[in-house]
N, C-alpha and C positions, 0 to 999 in steps of 0.2 A: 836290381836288388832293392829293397823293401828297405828305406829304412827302420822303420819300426823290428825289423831283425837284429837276434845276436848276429854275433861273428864269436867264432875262440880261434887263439891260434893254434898249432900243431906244438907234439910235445916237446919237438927240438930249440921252436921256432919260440918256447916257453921257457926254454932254458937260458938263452940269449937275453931275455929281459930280466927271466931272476939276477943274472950274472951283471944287469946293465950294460950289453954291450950289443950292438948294431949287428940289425938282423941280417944276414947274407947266408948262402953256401956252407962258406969256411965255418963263422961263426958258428952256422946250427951245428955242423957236424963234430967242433968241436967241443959246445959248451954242451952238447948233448952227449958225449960220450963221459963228458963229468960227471952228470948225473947219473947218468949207467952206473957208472963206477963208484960212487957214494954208496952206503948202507942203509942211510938213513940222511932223508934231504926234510929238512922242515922250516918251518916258518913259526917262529919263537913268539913272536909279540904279533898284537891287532896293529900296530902301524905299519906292521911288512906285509899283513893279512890284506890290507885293504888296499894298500900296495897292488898288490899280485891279484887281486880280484877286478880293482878297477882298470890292469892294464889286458888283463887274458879275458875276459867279459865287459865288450862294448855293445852298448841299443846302437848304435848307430855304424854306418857301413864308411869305414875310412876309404875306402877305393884303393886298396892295396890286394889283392888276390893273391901276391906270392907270400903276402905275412899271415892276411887272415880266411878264413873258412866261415863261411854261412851257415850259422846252424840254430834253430829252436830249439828252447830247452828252457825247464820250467826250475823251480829258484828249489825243488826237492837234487833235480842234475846239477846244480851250479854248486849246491853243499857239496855232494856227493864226489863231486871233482877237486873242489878246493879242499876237504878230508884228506884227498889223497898226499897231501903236501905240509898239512900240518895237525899236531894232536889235541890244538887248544878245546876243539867243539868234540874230544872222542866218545865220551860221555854222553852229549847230549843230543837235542832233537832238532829237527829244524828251525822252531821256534826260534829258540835260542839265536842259530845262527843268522837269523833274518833281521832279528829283533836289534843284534850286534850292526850289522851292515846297513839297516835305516841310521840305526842312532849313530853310525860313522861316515854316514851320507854316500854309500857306495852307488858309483853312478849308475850302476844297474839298476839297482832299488830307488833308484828316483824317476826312472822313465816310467811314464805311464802305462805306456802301450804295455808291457810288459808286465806292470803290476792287476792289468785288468783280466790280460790270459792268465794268470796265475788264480786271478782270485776264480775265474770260470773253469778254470783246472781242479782247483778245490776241492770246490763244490761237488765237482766228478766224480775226484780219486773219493772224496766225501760216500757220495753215495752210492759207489764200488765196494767202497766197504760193509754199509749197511747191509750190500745184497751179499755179501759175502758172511757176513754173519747168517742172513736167514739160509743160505744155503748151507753152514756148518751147523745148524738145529738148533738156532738160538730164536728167542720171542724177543723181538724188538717192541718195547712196547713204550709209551709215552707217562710223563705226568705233570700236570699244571695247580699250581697253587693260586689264590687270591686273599690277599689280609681283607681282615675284617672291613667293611664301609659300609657307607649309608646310603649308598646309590638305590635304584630301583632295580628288582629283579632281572627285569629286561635288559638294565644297561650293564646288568651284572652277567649275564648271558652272551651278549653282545661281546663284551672282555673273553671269556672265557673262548666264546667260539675263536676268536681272532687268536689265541695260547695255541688252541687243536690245532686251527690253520696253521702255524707257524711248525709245528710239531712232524705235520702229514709232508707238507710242500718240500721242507730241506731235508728230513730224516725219515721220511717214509713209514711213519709206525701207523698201525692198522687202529691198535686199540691205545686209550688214552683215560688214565685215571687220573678222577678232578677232588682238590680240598676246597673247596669253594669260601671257607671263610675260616682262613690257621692264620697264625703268626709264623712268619719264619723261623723265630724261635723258640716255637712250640714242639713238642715230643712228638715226634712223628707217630708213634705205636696210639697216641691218645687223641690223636685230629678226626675230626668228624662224628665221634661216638655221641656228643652232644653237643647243639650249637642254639646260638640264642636265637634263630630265623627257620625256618623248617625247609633247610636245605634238604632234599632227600635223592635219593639216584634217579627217581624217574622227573626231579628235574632239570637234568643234564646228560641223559642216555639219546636224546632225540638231538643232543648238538651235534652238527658234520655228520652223523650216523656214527659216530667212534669212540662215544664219553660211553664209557660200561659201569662205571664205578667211582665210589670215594676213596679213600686212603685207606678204611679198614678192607675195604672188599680187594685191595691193591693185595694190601699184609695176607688175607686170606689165600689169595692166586699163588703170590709165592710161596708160604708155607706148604700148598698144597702141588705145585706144578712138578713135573718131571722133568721139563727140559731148562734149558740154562738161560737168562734172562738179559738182557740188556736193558737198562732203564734210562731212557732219555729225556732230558729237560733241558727248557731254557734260561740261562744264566744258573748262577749257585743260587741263590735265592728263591729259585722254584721247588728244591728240596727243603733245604733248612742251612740257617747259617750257623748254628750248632756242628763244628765235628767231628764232638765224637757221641750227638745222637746217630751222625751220619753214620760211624764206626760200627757203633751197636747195631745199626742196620742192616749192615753186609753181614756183621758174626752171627745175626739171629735167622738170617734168612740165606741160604748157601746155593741156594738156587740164583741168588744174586751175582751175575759172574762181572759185571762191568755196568762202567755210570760213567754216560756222555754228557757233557754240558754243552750247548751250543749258545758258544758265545758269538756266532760269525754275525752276528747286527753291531755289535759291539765293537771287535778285535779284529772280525775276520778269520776265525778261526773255529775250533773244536778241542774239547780237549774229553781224554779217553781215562776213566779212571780203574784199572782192575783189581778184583776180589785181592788178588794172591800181594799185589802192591801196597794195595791198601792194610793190609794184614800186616806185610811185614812192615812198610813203613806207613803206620798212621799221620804223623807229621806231615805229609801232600794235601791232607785234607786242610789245612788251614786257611786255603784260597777261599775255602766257601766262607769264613769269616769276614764277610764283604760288607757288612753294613757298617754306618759310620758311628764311631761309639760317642757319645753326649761326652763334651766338653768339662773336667774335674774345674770347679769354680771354691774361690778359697772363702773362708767368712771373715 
């Protein structure tokens, strides 16, 4: 047996330790028929949460085969299980619960092995999704911004390709619109119309083979497309930290159905924003408020 494997126990053999009491026979069958017979078995606070997480999910193999069971299982099954038992995460997402079990040091979440098949899992279920969008007729399509500088074109090109690369490699998008010289807190609808260096598309349609456009010819596609659009970027800050230009975005363009940020350099993660959420609840967008605001200084 692999250390580097879970083990869970069985649901009986789970009831015994909620209860604190010595796993055998007698015990399982009867602190398992408690649970049968309860209505509702829950776990009230994170000190019982983590409790019950760090004794029914061990990385390491106790050499006990009548308590525990060898199983893999990646940290989306280990929510999915521990849900079952209490309603504090009913609400929310995985994030959440992962984010809870580092910051309360659950020993799962600190074995390596474990956190590295997750993160290769991901990446997976990551880009299962992607093909899952292009198979329900959506355009996954990419965009990269760069602030103004004074580099040389080249080295400005250089940047840029390395944005596409990042874009094609984890999210697979074919085509990729570039603002080659915005602020991020400039008006999205007004980037690229006139810029102080003669950025123009055909000097950026020949990176990777996949830059087709600036930000106007972006606006153009979507006002003018039929099918439903996925718009992917890296960090918030490739959009706009603006948002509610970001808002005006989605209401002006309806073909805009979802905005991915790919924070996994960062966080290790993704995060999924859609039309209909962003609509109802604007307030989600404040994450993309990420830059750091100048220091109030008194006279």
């Amino acid at each position: 047996m692999s250390s580097n494997s879970e083990v869970v126990v069985t649901h009986s053999q789970a009831a015994c330790i909620f209860y604190g009491e010595e796993i055998n026979p007698e015990n399982e069958l009867l602190n398992g028929a408690k649970i049968n017979a309860m209505h509702v078995l829950e776990l009230y606070c994170e000190s019982q949460l983590k409790e019950f997480v760090d004794n029914v999910f061990l990385s390491v193999d106790p050499c006990n085969e009548k308590v525990y069971e060898r199983s893999e299982l990646s940290s989306q099954q280990v929510f999915q299980i521990t849900c079952q038992y209490t309603t504090l995460y009913k609400n929310n997402k995985l994030g959440t619960f992962t984010n809870f079990a580092k910051k309360s040091q659950c020993a799962i979440f600190e074995d390596k092995a474990f956190l590295a098949r997750n993160i290769s899992n991901y990446q997976y279920r990551y880009e299962e999704y992607i093909k899952g969008l292009k198979m329900d007729g959506f355009d996954v399509i990419g965009y990269a911004r760069k602030s103004p500088t004074e580099i040389s074109d080249d080295e400005l090109k250089e940047i840029i390709k390395n944005m596409i690369s990042c874009l094609q490699s984890r999210s697979q998008v074919t085509d990729v619109y570039v603002s080659p010289s915005s602020r991020s807190k400039s008006p999205i609808a007004a980037r690229d119309m006139t810029t102080d260096k003669d950025y123009t598309d055909k000097d950026y349609t020949d990176i990777s083979g996949c830059c087709i456009g600036n930000t106007q010819s972006l606006l153009t596609y979507l006002s003018s497309t039929t099918k439903q659009v996925c718009l992917v970027i890296v960090d918030y800050a490739a959009l706009s930290t603006d948002p509610h230009d970001i808002l005006l975005l989605v209401k002006n363009y309806k073909s805009l159905e979802c905005i991915i940020v790919d924070r996994f350099q960062d966080v290790g993660k993704y995060e999924v924003y859609r039309r209909n959420d962003i609509l109802k609840t604007p307030e989600q967008l404040a994450s993309f408020d990420c830059r750091p605001k100048l220091p109030h200084q008194s006279i």
